[in-house]
C-alpha positions in Angstrom: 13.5 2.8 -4.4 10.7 0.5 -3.6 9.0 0.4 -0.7 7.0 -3.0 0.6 4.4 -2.3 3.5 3.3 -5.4 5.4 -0.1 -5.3 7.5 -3.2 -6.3 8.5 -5.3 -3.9 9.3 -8.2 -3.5 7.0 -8.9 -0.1 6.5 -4.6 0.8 5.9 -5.1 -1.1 3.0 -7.4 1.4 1.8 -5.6 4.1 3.1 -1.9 3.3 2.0 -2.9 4.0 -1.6 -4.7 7.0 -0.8 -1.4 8.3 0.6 1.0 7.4 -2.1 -1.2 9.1 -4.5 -1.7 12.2 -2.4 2.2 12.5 -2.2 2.6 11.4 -6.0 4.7 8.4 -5.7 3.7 5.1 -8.0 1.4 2.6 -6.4 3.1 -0.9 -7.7 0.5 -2.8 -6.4 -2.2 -3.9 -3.3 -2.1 -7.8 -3.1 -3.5 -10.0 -0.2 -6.8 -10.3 1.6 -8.1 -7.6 4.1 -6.4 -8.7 7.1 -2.9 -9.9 5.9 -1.8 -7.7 2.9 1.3 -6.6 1.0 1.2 -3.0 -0.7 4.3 -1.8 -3.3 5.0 2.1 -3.6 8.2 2.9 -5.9 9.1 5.9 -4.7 
């Protein structure tokens, strides 16, 4: 499965990834500026 996350708050998109690689999923990828972003975990 992959999961998209849509947001735009500024520090989630530093957070996010800290997550998926805590739980050990695969971070796909972080795209988008600071306060509109689009984050990819495969899960």
């Amino acid at each position: 499965d992959v999961i998209e996350v849509l947001g735009t708050h500024p520090a989630s998109k530093k957070e996010i990834p800290m997550a998926v690689e805590a739980l050990k999923l695969k971070l796909l990828s972080v795209e988008g500026a600071d306060t509109d972003w689009t984050i990819r975990i495969r899960r």
